[in-house]
C-alpha positions as CSV (number, residue, x, y, z in Angstrom):
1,X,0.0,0.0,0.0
2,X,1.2,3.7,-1.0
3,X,1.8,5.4,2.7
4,X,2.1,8.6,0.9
5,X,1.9,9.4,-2.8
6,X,4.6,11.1,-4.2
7,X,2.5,12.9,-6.9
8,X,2.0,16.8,-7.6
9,X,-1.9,17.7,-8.1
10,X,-1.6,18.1,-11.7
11,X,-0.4,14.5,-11.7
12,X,-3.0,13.1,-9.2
13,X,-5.5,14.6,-11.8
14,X,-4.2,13.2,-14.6
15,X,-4.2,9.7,-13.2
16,X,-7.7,10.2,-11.7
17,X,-8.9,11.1,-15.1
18,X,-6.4,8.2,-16.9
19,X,-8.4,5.9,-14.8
20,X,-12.0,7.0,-15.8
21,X,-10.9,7.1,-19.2
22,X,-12.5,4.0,-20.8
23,X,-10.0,3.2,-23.5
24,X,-7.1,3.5,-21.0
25,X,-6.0,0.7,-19.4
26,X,-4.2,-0.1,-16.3
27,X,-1.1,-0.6,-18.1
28,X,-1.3,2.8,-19.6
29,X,-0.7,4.3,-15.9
30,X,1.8,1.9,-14.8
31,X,3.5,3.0,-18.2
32,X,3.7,6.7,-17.1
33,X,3.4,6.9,-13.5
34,X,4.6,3.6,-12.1
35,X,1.4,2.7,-10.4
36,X,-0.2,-1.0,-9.9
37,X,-3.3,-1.4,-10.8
38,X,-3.8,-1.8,-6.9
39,X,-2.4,1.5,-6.1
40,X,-4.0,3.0,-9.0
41,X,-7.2,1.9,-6.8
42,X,-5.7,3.3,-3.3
43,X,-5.6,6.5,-5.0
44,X,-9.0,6.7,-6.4
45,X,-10.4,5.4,-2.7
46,X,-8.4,8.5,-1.0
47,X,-9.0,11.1,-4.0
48,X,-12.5,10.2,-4.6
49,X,-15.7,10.4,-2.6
50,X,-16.8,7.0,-1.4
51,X,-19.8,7.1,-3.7
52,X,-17.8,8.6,-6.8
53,X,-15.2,5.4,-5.7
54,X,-17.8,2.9,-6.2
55,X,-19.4,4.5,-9.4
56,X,-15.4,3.7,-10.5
57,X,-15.0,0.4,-9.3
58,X,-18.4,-0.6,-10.3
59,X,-17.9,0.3,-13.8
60,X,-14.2,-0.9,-14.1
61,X,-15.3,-4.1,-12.5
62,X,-18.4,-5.1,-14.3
63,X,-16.6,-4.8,-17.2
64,X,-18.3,-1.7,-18.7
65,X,-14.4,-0.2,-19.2
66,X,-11.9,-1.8,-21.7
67,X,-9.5,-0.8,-18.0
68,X,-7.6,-4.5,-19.1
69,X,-6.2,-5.1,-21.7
70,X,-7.3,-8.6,-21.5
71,X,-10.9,-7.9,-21.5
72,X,-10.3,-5.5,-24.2
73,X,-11.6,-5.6,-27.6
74,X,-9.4,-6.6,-30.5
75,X,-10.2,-3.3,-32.4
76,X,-8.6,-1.1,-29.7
77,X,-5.3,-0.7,-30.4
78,X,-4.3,2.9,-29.0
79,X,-4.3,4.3,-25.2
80,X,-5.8,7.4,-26.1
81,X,-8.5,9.1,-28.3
82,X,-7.8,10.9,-31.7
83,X,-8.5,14.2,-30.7
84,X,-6.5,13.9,-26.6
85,X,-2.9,16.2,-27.5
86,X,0.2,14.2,-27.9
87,X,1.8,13.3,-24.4
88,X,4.9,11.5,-24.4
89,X,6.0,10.5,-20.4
90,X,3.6,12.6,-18.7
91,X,4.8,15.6,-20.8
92,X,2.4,17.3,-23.2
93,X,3.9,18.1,-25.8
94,X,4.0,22.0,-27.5
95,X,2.4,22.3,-31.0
């Protein structure tokens, strides 16, 4: 368990709003912020309000989300939508 996250705000947002994302999996954050899918979960539990938390883990659970890449359909190929700005590492990049 994460005793205390090591992340800014703008990086605790980004994560939160990684792990709504649909087409994002888990893998996607452990890519760019080095976060198990279990602390990924920690963080949404302390970020979150409790019923905001469950609406998450309900939909991530039941298999509403493509959140693993297992359970995701063959078709998906990308982490992110056509129209989200290039980020590379965490760091959007300047157009």
């Amino acid at each position: 368990m994460i005793k205390k996250l090591p992340f800014n705000d703008v990086d605790t947002d980004r994560i939160i709003e990684m792990a709504w994302e649909d087409k994002t999996p888990f893998e996607a954050i452990q890519f760019q912020f080095n976060l198990a899918e279990k602390d990924v979960i920690v963080l949404m539990r302390k970020e979150l309000k409790r019923s905001s938390f469950n609406l998450w883990r309900k939909r991530v659970s039941e298999g509403v989300s493509q959140k693993h890449l297992f359970k995701r359909n063959s078709n998906i190929s990308k982490f992110k939508c056509a129209q989200q700005r290039q980020i590379t590492l965490n760091k959007i990049s300047k157009r």
